[in-house]
N, C-alpha and C positions, 0 to 999 in steps of 0.2 A: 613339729616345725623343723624344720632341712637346719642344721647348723650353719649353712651361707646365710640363710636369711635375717640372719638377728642382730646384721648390720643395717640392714634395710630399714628406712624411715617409714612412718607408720602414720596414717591418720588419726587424729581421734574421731573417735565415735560417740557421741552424745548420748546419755541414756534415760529412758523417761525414771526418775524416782519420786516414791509417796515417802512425805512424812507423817509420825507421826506421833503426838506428844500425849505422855499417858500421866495423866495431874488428878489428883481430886480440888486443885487449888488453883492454878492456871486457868486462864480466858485468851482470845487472840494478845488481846493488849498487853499481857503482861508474859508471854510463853517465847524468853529469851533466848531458851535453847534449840526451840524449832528453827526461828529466825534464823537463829546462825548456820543451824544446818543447812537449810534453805538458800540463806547467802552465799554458802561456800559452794552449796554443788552448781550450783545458777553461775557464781563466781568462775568455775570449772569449765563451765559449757555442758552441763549435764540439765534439762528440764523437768521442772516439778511436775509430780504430774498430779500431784495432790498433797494437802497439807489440812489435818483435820486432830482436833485434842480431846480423847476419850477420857474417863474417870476411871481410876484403879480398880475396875471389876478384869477380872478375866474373858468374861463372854463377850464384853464390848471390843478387847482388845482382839480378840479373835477372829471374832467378825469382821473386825475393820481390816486386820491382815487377812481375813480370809478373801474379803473381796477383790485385793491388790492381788494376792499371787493369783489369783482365777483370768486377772486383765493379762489378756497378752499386750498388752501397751504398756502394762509397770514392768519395767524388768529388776529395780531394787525397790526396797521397804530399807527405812529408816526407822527405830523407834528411839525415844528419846522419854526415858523415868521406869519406874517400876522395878530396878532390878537390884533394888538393895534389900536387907533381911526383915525390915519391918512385915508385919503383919498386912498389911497393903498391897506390899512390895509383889504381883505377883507376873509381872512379863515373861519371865522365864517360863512357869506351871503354863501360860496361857501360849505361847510358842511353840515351845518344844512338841509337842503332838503334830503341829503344823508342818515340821519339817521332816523332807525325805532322809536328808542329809545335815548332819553336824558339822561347823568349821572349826573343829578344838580348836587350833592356833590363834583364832582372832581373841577369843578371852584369855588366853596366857600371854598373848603377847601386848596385848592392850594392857593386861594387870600390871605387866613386867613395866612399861613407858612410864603406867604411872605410879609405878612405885619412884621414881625417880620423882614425882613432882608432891605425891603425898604418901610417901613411905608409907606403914604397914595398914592404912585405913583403906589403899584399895585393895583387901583381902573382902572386904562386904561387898565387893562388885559384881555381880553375878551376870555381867555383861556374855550376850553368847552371837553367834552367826551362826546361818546355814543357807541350805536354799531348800525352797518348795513348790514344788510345781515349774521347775525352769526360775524361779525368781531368787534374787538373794536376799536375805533378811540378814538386815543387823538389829540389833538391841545393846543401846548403850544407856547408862547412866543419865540422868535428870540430869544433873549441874552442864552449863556452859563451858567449863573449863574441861569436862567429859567429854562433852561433845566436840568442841574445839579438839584434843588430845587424838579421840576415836575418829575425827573425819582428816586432821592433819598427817598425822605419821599413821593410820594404815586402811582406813576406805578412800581417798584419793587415789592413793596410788595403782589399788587394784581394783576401782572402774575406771580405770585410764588404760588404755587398747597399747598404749605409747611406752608402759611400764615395761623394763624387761628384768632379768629373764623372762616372766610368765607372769600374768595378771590374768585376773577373773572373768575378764570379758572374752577374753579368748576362748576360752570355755563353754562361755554360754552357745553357739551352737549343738554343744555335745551334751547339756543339763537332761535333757529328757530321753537320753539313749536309755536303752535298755538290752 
């Protein structure tokens, strides 16, 4: 981007995202943290493009991101549970193969926010982003107040086209270079 340009006002850009909630305990009725996810990007001007709640297997979680990054119509994935130490906990193990690319900053710097609201317990957050296939995945933490945390201060800003210096959407024409 030309250095004159970063005065210039900028549209936003809407983006289709899936969520999606990885519970062995949760049902629609009761999957507080997807809602919210939901509400805020909806709230944003971004459209869901899907919103569906797996059980803590890996394969299921796979599958379901596997299908979103394959749509060129998702351009982000949401997840929401699975990424703390328990024995269950396995969204990271079921991700990580998924992606072309790692975004180390979004887990340091999500741990870093909240360590300010829960000091040294989010050291168990195994929260990660990347993208796959052109698409971006985040995976954040089960609790509401995670999700709240990981969609307020740093997935807003960087699918918002409007973020400057630089946000993530600008990018995505370039995801699939080689």
């Amino acid at each position: 981007m030309a250095h004159g340009d970063e005065k210039q006002p900028r549209e936003f850009v809407p983006l289709r995202v899936a969520i999606l909630t990885i519970s062995d305990s949760r049902d629609e009725s009761t999957d507080k943290s997807g809602k919210l996810l939901a509400g805020r990007l909806s709230q944003a001007g971004h459209q869901l493009a899907e919103k569906t709640i797996v059980p803590d297997d890996i394969y299921q979680i796979r599958a379901a991101i596997s299908q979103w990054i394959a749509d060129e119509n998702v351009q982000a994935v949401i997840s929401t549970g699975g990424t703390g130490v328990t024995g269950r906990d396995g969204t990271p193990e079921a991700v990580r193969p998924l992606l072309d690319k790692t975004i180390d900053g979004f887990g340091e710097v999500f741990r870093a926010i909240s360590f300010q609201q829960i000091k040294t317990s989010t050291m168990q957050s195994r929260c990660l982003a990347g993208v796959a296939n052109g698409t971006y995945v985040f995976c954040v933490p089960g609790s509401s107040g995670a999700c709240a945390t990981a969609w307020d201060e740093l997935i807003q800003a960087q699918l918002d086209y409007r973020t400057r210096p630089c946000n993530l959407v600008e990018l995505m024409p370039r995801l699939l270079e080689k």
